[in-house]
Structure formats: structure tokens, C-alpha cells
N, C-alpha and C positions, 0 to 999 in steps of 0.2 A: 329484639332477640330474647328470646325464654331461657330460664337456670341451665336445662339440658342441654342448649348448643353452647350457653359457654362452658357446662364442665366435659363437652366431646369436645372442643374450641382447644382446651388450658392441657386437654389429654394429650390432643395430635402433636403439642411443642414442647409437652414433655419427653415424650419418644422421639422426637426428631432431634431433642439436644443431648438425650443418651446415648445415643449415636452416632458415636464420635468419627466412626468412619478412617480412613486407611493413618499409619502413623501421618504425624505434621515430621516434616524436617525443614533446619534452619539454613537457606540459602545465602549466600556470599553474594553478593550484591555486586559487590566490581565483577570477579568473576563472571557473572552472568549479563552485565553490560558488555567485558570486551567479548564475550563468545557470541553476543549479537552485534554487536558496531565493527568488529574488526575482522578479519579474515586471516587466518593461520597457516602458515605454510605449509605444506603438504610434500611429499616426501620426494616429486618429480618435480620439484620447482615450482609447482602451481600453484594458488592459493584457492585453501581449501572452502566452500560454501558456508557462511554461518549458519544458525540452525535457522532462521527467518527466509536468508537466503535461498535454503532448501527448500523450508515449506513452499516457498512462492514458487516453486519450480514445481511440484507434487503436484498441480492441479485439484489442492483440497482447497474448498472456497471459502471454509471460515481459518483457513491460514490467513497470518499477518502480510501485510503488502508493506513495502518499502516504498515509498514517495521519493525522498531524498537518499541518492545512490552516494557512500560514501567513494571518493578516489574517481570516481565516472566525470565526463566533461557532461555541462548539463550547459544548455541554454545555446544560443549562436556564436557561430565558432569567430576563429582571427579574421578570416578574411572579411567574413559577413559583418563583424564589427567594424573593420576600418571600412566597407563599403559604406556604411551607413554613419560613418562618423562625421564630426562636423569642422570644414576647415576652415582654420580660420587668416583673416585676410593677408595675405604679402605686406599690402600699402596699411597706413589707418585710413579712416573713414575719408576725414578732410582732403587727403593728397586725392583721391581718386574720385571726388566730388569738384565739377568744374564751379559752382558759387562757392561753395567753402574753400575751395583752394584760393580763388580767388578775393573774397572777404579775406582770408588768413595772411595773402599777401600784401592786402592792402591795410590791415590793420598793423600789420609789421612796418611797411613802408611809414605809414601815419607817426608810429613810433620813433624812428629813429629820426623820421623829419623833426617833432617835438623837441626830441631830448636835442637834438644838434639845435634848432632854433634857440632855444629855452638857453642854453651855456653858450652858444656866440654870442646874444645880444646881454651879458652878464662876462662876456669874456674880460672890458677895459676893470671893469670894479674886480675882477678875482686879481690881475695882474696888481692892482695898486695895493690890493689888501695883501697880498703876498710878498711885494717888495716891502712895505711898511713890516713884514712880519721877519723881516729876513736877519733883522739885527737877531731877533730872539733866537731865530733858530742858528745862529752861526755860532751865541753861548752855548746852545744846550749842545751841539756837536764838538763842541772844545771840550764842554767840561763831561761830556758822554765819554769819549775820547781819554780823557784822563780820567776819568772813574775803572776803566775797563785797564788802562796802561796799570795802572797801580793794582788793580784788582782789588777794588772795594766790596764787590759781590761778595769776597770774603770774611768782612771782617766782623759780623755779627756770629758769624762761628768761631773764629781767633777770639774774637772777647769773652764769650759764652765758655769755653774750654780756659780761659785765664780768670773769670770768677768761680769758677770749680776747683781749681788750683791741680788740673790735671796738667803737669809740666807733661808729660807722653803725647798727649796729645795737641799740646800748644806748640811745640819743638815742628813735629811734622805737619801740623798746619803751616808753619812759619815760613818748614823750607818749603812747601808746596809755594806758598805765596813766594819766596823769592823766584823761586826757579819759573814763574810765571811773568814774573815782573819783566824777569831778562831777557826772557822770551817777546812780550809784548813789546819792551821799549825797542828791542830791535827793529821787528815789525814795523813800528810805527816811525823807525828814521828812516826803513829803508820808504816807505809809502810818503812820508813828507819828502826824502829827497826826490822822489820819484814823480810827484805833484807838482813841486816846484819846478822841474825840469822841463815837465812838460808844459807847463803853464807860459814857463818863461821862453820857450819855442814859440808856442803860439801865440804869444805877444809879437816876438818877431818876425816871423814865418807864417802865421795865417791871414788868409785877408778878412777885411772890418768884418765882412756879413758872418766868416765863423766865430769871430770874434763875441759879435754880439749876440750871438744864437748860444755860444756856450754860456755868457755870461748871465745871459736869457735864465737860462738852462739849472743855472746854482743857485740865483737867485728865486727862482719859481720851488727847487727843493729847499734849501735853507727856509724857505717862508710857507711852505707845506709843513717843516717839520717845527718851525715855531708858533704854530697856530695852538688856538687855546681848544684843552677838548670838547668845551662844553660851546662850543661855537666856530664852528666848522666853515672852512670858505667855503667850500663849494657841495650844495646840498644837491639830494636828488630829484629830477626833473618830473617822474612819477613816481607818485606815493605807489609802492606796491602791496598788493592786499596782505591782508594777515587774517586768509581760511587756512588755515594747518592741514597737513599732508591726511589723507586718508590711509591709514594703516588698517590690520588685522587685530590686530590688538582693540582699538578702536570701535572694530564694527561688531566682533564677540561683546565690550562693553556694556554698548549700545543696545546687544539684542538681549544680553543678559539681563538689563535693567529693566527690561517690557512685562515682567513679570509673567509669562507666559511659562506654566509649569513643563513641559518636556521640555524646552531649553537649560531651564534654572537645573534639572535634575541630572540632565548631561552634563555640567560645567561643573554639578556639585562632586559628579564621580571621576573627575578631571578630564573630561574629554573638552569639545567644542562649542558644542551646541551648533553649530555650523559649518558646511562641507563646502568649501570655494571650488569652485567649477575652472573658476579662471583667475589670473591675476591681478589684482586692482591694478588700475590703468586710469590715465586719463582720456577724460570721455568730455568732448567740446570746451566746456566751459566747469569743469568739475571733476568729479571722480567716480569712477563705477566700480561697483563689488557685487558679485553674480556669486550663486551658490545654491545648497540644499540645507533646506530648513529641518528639523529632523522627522520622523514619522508621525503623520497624526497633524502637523501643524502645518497652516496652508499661509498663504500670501496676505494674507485676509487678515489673518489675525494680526497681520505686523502692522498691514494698514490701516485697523481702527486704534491701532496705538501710536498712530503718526508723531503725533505731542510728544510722546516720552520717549521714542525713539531718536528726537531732534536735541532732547533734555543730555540723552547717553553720549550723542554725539556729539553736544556742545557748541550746535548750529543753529541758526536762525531758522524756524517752521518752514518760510518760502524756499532754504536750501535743499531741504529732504525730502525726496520724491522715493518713495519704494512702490516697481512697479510687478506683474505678475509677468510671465512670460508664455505669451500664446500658446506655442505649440508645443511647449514642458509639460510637467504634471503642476498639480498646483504647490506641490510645496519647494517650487523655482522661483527664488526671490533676484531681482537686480535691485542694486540701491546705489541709486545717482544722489550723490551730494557736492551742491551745486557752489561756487568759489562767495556767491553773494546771493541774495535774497531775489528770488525769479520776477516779483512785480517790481524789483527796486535796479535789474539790472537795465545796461542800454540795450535796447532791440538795435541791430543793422538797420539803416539807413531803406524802407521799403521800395522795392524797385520801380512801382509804378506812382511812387508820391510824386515824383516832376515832370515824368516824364513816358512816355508810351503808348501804346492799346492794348486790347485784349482780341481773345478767342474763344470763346465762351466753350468750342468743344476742345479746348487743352488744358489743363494743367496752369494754376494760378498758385501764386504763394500769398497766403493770407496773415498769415501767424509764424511763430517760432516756437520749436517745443523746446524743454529746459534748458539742454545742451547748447541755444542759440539756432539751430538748423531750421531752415525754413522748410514750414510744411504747407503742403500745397491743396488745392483742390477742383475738379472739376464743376463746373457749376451745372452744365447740360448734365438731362438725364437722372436727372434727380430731383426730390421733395423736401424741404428742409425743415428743421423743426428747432426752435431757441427757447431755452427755459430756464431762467431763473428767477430768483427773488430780486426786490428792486434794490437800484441802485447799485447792480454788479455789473454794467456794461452791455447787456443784453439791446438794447436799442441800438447804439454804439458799433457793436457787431453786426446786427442786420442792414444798417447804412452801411458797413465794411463791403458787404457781400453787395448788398446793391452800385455802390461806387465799380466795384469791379465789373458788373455786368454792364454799367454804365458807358465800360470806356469800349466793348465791343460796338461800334455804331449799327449793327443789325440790329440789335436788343431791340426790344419796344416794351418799356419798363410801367408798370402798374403800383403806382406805393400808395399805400394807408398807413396814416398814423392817427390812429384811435384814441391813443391818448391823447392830443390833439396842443401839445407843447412844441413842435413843430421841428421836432428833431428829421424828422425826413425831407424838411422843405428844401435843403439846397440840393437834395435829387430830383424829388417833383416839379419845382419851381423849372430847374434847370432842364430838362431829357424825357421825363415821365409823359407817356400817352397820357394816361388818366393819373390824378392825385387828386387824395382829401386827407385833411387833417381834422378831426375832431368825429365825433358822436352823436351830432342830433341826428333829429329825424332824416335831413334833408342829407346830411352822409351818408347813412345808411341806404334812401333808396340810391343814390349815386352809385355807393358800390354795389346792390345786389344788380342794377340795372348792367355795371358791367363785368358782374360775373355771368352772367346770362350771356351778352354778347361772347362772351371767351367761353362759355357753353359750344353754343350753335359753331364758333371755330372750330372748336376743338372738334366737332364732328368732320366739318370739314373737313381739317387736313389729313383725319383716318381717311377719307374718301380719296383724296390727293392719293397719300401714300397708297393706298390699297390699287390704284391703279396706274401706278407707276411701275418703268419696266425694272427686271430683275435686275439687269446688269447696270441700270440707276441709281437704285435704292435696293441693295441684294438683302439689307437686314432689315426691312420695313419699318424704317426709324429715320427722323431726319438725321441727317449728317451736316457739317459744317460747308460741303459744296452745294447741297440744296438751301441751303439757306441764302445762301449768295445769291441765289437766281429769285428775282423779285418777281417775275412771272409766276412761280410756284403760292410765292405765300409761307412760306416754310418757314421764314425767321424767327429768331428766338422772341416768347414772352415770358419776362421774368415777374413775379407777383409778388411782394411784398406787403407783410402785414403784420404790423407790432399793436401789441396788446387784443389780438385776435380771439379773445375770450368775448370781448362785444359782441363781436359778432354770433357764436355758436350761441351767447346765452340770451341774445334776441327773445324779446317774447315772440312779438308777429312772424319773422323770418328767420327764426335761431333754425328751425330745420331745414329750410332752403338754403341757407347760407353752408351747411354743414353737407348738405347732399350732394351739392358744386363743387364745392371743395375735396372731399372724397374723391367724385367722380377725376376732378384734375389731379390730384394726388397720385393716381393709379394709373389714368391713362395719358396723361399730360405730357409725363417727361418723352414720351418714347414720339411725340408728335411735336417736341420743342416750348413745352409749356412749363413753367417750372416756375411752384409754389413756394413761399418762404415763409411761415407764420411762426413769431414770436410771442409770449405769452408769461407774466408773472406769476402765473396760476396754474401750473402744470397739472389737472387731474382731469378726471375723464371727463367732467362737465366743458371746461373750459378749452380741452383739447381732445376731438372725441378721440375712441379708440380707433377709427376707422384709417383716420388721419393718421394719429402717431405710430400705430404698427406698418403702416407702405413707406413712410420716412425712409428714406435710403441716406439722409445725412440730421446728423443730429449734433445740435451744440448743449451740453449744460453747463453755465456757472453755477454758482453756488445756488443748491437747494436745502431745504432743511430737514428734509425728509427721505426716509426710503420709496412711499407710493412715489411722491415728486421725479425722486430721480431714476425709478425704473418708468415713468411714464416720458421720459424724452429720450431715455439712452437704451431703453428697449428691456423685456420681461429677463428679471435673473441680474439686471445688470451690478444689482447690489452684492449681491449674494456672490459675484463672480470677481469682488473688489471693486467695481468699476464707481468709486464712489465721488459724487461734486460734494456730497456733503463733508468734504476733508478738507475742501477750500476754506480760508478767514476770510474777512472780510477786509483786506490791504487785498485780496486776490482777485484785483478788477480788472476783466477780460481775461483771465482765464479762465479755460473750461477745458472740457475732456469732449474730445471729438471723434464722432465716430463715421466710416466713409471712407470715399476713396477705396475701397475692398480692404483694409487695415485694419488691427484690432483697435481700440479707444485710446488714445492719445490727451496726451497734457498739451495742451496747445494755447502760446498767448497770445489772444488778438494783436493786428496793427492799430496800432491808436490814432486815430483823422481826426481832432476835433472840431467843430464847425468849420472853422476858418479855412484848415485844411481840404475837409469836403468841400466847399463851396469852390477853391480852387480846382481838384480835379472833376468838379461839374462842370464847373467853365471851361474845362479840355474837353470833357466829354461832349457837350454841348457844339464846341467849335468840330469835334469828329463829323457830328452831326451834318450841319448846317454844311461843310464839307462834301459830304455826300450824299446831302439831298434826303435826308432821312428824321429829319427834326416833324413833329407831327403832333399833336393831339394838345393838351394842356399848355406843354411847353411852346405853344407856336399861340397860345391863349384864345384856341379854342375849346366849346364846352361839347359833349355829345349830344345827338340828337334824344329828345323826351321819350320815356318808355312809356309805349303803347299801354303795357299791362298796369303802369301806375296811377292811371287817366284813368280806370272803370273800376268797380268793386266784382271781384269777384261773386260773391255769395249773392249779389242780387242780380247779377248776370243770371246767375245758375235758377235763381229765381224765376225769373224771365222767360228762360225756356225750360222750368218744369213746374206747368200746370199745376194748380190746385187739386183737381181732379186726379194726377196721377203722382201717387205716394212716393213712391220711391221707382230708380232709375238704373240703368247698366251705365258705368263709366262712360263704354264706349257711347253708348246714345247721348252721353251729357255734353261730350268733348265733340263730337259733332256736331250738335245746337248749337255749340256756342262758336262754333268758326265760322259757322253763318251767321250768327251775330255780330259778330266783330272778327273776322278774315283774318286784320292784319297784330290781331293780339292773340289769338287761340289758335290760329291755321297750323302751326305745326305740331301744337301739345297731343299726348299722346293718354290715356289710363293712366300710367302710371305717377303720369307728371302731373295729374289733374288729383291724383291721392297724396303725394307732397305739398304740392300747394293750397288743401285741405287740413292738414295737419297742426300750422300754425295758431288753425282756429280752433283747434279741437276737434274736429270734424274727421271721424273715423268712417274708412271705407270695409262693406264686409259684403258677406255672400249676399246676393237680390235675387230673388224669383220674378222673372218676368218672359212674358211671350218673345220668341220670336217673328218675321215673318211669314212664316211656315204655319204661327199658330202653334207651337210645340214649345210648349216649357222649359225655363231650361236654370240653372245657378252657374251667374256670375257678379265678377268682383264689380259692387254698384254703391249708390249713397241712397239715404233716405229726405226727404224734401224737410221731416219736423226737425231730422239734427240740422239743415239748415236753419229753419228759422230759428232753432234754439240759441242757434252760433249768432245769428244777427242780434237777438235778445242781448246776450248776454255782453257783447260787442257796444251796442247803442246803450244797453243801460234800461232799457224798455220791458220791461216784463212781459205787456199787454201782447207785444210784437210775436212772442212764441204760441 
């Protein structure tokens, strides 16, 4: 910019501030708020438009608009509110719950059986300690007796008024005490003569047995009331807990002390910091307190201060659960605080540890969530996913889940234990078609050989289903009455596999192993096949994504991490509170389950430890053997040798592609080679021939080559030098490529 624009620049704001323009006047401030907020009477009763009001009515468009109508109903009205409100139960939970009712009756019954057991066989020693005590107490009621006759309760105020030398007030303390004296000692001749009386009737007028029951009777009091304080006859038969009562007071404490600033700033200008929705109440085994958190603050924030929320409330970490509530907004906190520490309370007695079977397409109870309530789950029709860090239960749980499907005798059960410490053997040993425990070589081809087999099934039974009639199978899924029918083939396969990270990170087979799995993952459950893979290494390596996103049930204990725990509990699940990483480590076998169509759940495993599992294998097993259904491992046979693990690929492929011709179309190679060997290649297709390429490196792309026709044509093919490069590098041979 040049001198001349800025002395025309400094001219234009000198004229424009000389021109001061119409007078200023000085507005009234209230004034001019209530003639816009308030509406003025008007001389026919009506109320008159504020000036806002007006403009908005003028259809001039830069008039002000009004949002919020003062005195107008805004929002949905009475009725549409109580439509939509929530009501809540008649009964509590437990009465209208047929287990809980009945647990609650029988922990009652339990009770009084104890306490009555516990004091009758204690009954002859309280009798002997209480007659022994009977002397003392027949002193202290004599001389209780004459303490009260004479009114001694008095006399440290008569003495106290006679060292002051107040005669006024010694005189009518004095006559107080006589006029009391004469009063009691009457009392107490007419109650002796009146004792006496009776006493001496029933000497001679009652028979022995009331005789003895009254004298029963004074002697058991007299020796009640001369007992020493600090050592009581008769003590109590359950120690009863000391959680202190959950109050309001309490749980404001609690959430004041989270340091969380809109709370602290609420409670500083004396309000709550907390809006109760509902009345603290007991809730199973504890106390529930439901509310709204203030603006701005979510569910979240309470739960990554678990610790100091436990600190406020003065409970043990395992007692305090704060949980989100699904279908609220998120700043709806519930906060269950449990009477004892959740890993250290007793679970109910599981209903299937002695006794029973299963049905694989009902409803099982696995676990208990905090309250004590058993939670249950279907095992058909779903893929399962377990992920913690070691030493929280994670193995433990997956024998949970396989024990149950053990005791359906349709099952035809599949375990791997990779780690190879032999936590799955009294399943396998016991019921399992196929079982391996460990990681060499010779495991792994075992299992991929029969993941293949439950391939080629699993086609199958889509064929089955697919042409079975409607009114059969109306929702093209096995059901629990097709599975019954062994003609079909339909019976449940449940797959088990802990520390399932071996497997995906396979060098030779990590991608076959992972493409099987997928494939059953997704199409599995809906044909009766249902996967279970465990893992201490929850990330995308060890569990791919393909697998963990079709999970329809998901367990995690304790992880350490956010990737860890949104890769088994599903994307966001951190972010949405749903955290394992809030577990200690005393929190073995719990975890947060998610399934069942439910939101995420605290849920504690049932605990079998060996002994116990090898017990209900031995039922499962006799199911078996019962029904003619005992089969594969368990009956100690091995499967037959996989055709495909007998030849090398890569020098098959070798075999039938010529020196002379460089490179191939899939489909020409997979052809070749079924004529090669029929009974190992006859059904592979393209794309099964690009998987099982993979392991070696051996990438498949576009190929130019003729058709029969003689016409050119790009499709998906291999080249013969990335084979022998692949065998090179395989052998260790250079010269070979």
C-alpha cells in the first residue's frame, strides 16, 4: 500500500467518526427484558404481544424468532408421557424368578436348619452354664430390686445439691425421694405378696411337669441375667456381615471424591451432583443406586475411576460394579455395591455339577452375574471368542463351555489344546471325536487335516438343508428335532481351541487354518457347527478380523489394553465403557460377556476344576455309550491319513506344468492335478488352489494364455518360476530356482 491510499484510508475514518449520527439514548435494561419475556395485559383480558412476539407475527425475515415460548406447553404431553413411561415391577425380581425364588427358599431353609442345629446340639452346656449362673443373677435382681425400692438413681443429685449447700433444692429432692420410696415399697409388697401367692398355689395345685417348666423357667432367666457381659452363653450361629447399608449420602460422597469437575462444581454450589431416578433398593446380593449423572458427564468417566469410587464408598474394589444402562443416554449410571467381594463370594451350587444333560439349542446357565443370578447361554448358532491375558481363567472357561456341550450326547466335540499342558484332556480323553494336545508338527497336520474334513461337511449339510422341505426346516437352519434324526447328519459339531493363536500364526498353514475358520465362523453356526477359539493374545495377528467381527458371543477377562479389549468384545466397546481392563487380577473367571441378544454383562464363570471336569466327562461319556454315540478318539480311534499330507504340492504342480509352458490358468493347474492324484485334488477348485499357494508365498495374478478356440484371453493363473522360486527357497537350494 503507497502514502496516498493510506492518507484516503485515515480520511474515510475520519468522516465516518465525525458522524456521530442520530442522538444515543440511555436504555433501561429490565425494562426492556420484561417488554420482551413477558406479555402485558391488554385492556380486554388478553395478553398483549411483546415487541418480538409481534415482529415474529409481521412476516419481516430479519425479525427475531422466539425458540423457547415462555407460559406455552412444549414437548409431549400427560398422556404420551405416562404411555411411554416405565413401570416398574409389582413382585422384586427374585419372587417372580422360578431359580431365584427357589435358591432364596432354600438358602432360608439352609438357615434356620443351621441356626436350630448349631443351639440344640449346645442346648445341655447353655442349660448347665445358666443354672451355674443363676446364683449371680438372683443377687443382682434382689439388690436391683432394692436399689430401685430406695431410689438410689437419685442420690448423686441429692449429694451434688448438699455439696453446694443449696438447702432449696436438697428439701425437694428429698421429698421427691421420699414420696418415691413410698410409692415403691408398696409396689414391691404388693408384687412379693403376690409372687408368693402364687408360687405357693403352684406348689400345691400344679402338677410336677408345670412345676418344673416354671422352675425351668426362672432359673434359665435368673442365669440369663447373671451372665458376665464380656462372655455371653449363648452366641450367634452366623456371623453376620458388616457391608453397611447403602445410603445417598454415601453414594454423593463417593462420586464427589472422583474428582470429576461438573460433579465437584455442582456440590460446590450446593446442589447434588446426582439426580436418583429411583430408590436405593436391594438388588440380590447388594445394593443398587440408578440416577443421572450431570450434563456433559457419561458412565465412562465413573468407570475408569472404579478405584476411587470403591475408596469413597469404603468397599472392597470386587464390591463395586458401575454399570451404563443400554437403552438411556449415557450419562445413566446404575451402581451395584455388592455385600462381599464378587471373586471371594460363594456361587449357588451349578445345576449341572452332579447331575443332568443338556440341549444344546436351550438356554444353559454358565456363570452368575454380581447379584448372584445365573446367566445363561445358548450354545447353537453361534461362534465364540475368549481373550485374556494368562492366568485369568480363560482355559478354565472354554472346558466350562465344552463340558456343557459335552453333556448333550448329539454333540460330536473337536478340542485342541495348543498349549499342550493338557487342560482339555478329561474332555478329549472322555467324548471328543478328535483331540490333540500340544504343537508339533504332527498336531498341526492332525488338526488342519480335520478342519478340512468339517470343510467338505459343512458343505454338505448346506446341501442337506437346502433341500429339505419348508415345513421341515422353514428357517434353513438346523434345529434341535433335525438333529435328533441321525439319518440327516445335522447333529451338533462343537470346535474348541485354546491358545488358537498357533494356529493363525502358522508359517506353512497360518492361512489355511484362518480361511477354515472364517469360512465356519460365518457359515457354521446356521448348519450346526460352532467354533470356540481361545487366545492370550487378543490382536489381529493372533485372532484375525474376519473371525472376531462374525463372533456372535464373546467372553473377556482381564486384558491390558484398549486394542486387546475392543478386538474380542467388538469395535467402540472401550469407548462405550465396556471395559475387562477394570478387572484385578483376584478377578479369575470373570469377565464381561457379550450374547445372548444382551448388552455386555459381568459375568463369573462356574469354576470345575480338573477333578470336577473329569467327573461330569464320565457322565457325559456314560450319555454317550448310552446312546450309541461314543465315536472317534474317545472310542481310541485315529482318523484316516490325509491324502493331501502324503504329496508336495509345489512339485505336483511341477509335474503337470511343463518346462516349456511358463505360466498357467488356475483352472488348467487344478485340472492337471485331479488327474494326477483324483483322490487329493478331485474336488479343489481356483480358488482353493490360490490358498493353498499362499503359505508359500506363491502369489496368484492375471495370466495371458490361449484358450481352445485359440483366442486370448486374462485370467487368474500362476507362473511355473514363482514355483520353483518357492521350492528354492523351501529346500534351502538356490541352484533349484
Amino acid at each position: 500500500m503507497n502514502h496516498d491510499d493510506e492518507n484516503e484510508l485515515f480520511s474515510r475514518l475520519e468522516s465516518e467518526m465525525a458522524d456521530d449520527g442520530p442522538a444515543a439514548e440511555v436504555l433501561d435494561l429490565s425494562k426492556e427484558r420484561s417488554s420482551r419475556t413477558t406479555p402485558t395485559e391488554s385492556g380486554d383480558g388478553g395478553a398483549a404481544p411483546g415487541p418480538t412476539e409481534a415482529a415474529e407475527g409481521s412476516g419481516d425475515p430479519s425479525a427475531l424468532r422466539l425458540v423457547d415460548r415462555v407460559g406455552k406447553e412444549s414437548g409431549a404431553g400427560f398422556l404420551d408421557r405416562v404411555r411411554g413411561a416405565k413401570r416398574r415391577p409389582v413382585l422384586p425380581g427374585w419372587a417372580v424368578s422360578k431359580p431365584e425364588l427357589v435358591a432364596a427358599a432354600g438358602w432360608t431353609a439352609g438357615h434356620l436348619w443351621h441356626s436350630t442345629a448349631y443351639h440344640g446340639v449346645r442346648a445341655p452346656w447353655y442349660a448347665l452354664r445358666l443354672t451355674t449362673q443363676a446364683p449371680r443373677g438372683a443377687a443382682r435382681f434382689v439388690g436391683g430390686s432394692l436399689r430401685w425400692m430406695t431410689d438410689r438413681e437419685g442420690e448423686p443429685l441429692r449429694a451434688a445439691a448438699a455439696r453446694r449447700e443449696d438447702a432449696g433444692e436438697y428439701l425437694k429432692l428429698s421429698r421427691q425421694r421420699d414420696h418415691r420410696v413410698r410409692w415403691r415399697t408398696v409396689v414391691s409388697l404388693v408384687a412379693a405378696i403376690v409372687g408368693f401367692s402364687t408360687a405357693l398355689a403352684m406348689y400345691v395345685l400344679a402338677p410336677g411337669w408345670l412345676l418344673a417348666l416354671s422352675g425351668a423357667s426362672v432359673a434359665v432367666a435368673l442365669g440369663w441375667l447373671g451372665q458376665p457381659a464380656d462372655a455371653p452363653v449363648i452366641h450367634r450361629a452366623v456371623e453376620l456381615g458388616k457391608a453397611p447399608k447403602l445410603t445417598s449420602d454415601v453414594v454423593l460422597r463417593a462420586l464427589g471424591a472422583l474428582g470429576i469437575p461438573a460433579i465437584n462444581q455442582a456440590q460446590a454450589k450446593g446442589g447434588d451432583g446426582f439426580t436418583f431416578t429411583a430408590p436405593i433398593a436391594r438388588d440380590g446380593r447388594g445394593w443398587r443406586a440408578e440416577g443421572d449423572l450431570p450434563y456433559g458427564v457419561t458412565v465412562t468417566d465413573v468407570i475408569d475411576r472404579r478405584d476411587k469410587l470403591a475408596s469413597g464408598l469404603r468397599r472392597p474394589l470386587g464390591c463395586v460394579w458401575p454399570e451404563a444402562v443400554g437403552e438411556e443416554h449415557t450419562g445413566r449410571l446404575v451402581l451395584w455395591v455388592g455385600d462381599e467381594d464378587m471373586s471371594k463370594a460363594r456361587q449357588p451350587a451349578w445345576p449341572l455339577l452332579k447331575s443332568g444333560s443338556v440341549d444344546l439349542f436351550r438356554p444353559v446357565a454358565f456363570g452368575t452375574d454380581p447379584r448372584g443370578r445365573w446367566v445363561e447361554i445358548t450354545l447353537m448358532y453361534i461362534a465364540a471368542v475368549i481373550g485374556a491375558i494368562p492366568r485369568m481363567g480363560k482355559t478354565f472357561l472354554l472346558r466350562l463351555l465344552l463340558l456343557i456341550a459335552a453333556l448333550d450326547p448329539r454333540a460330536e466335540l473337536h478340542t485342541y489344546d495348543l498349549k499342550g499342558t493338557g487342560d482339555l484332556d478329561p474332555v478329549g480323553d472322555r467324548v471328543s471325536h478328535r483331540h490333540r494336545a500340544g504343537d508339533e508338527e504332527e498336531d498341526i497336520e492332525y488338526a488342519l487335516h480335520d478342519l478340512r474334513e468339517l470343510r467338505t461337511e459343512l458343505r454338505r449339510r448346506t446341501k442337506v438343508i437346502r433341500l429339505l422341505p419348508r415345513d421341515v426346516c422353514p428357517e434353513s437352519k438346523v434345529t434341535s428335532e433335525l438333529a435328533s434324526k441321525k439319518s440327516l447328519g445335522l447333529h451338533p459339531i462343537v470346535v474348541g481351541v485354546d491358545e488358537c493363536q498357533v494356529w493363525f500364526e502358522h508359517e506353512r498353514h497360518g492361512k489355511e487354518f484362518e480361511e477354515i475358520c472364517t469360512d465356519l465362523v460365518k457359515r457354521g453356526p446356521a448348519t450346526g457347527i460352532v467354533l470356540a477359539l481361545a487366545t492370550q493374545r487378543p490382536d489381529a495377528k493372533a485372532l484375525p478380523t474376519g473371525i472376531s467381527a462374525n463372533a456372535s458371543a464373546r467372553f473377556c477377562l482381564k486384558v491390558m489394553g484398549q486394542l486387546e479389549n475392543d478386538m474380542v468384545l467388538g469395535t467402540s466397546a472401550y469407548k462405550r465403557g465396556v471395559r475387562a481392563t477394570m478387572f484385578s487380577w483376584a478377578d479369575k473367571g470373570i469377565h464381561y460377556f457379550v450374547g445372548e441378544g444382551a448388552d455386555a454383562r459381568i459375568v463369573q464363570a462356574v469354576f470345575a476344576d480338573a477333578v470336577a471336569a473329569d467327573t461330569i466327562a464320565l457322565r457325559a461319556r456314560k450319555l454317550r455309550e448310552s446312546a450309541g454315540l461314543l465315536s472317534g478318539h474317545a472310542l481310541g480311534e485315529e482318523p484316516q491319513a490325509d491324502p493331501a499330507a502324503s504329496f508336495d504340492l509345489l512339485a505336483d504342480i511341477l509335474a503337470v506344468l511343463p518346462a516349456e509352458e511358463p505360466k498357467a490358468w488356475n483352472e488348467t493347474v487344478v485340472s492337471r492335478l485331479a488327474e494326477l492324484r483324483p483322490e487329493v485334488y478331485g474336488e479343489w477348485s481356483g480358488e482353493q488352489l490360490t490358498a493353498a499357494l499362499k503359505p508359500y508365498g506363491v502369489r496368484t495374478g492375471q495370466v495371458w494364455s490361449q484358450t481352445e478356440s485359440g483366442k486370448g484371453a486374462n485370467r487368474r493363473g500362476i507362473k511355473r518360476a514363482d514355483i520353483l522360486s518357492a521350492v528354492a527357497e523351501r529346500d534351502g537350494n538356490s541352484d533349484a530356482a
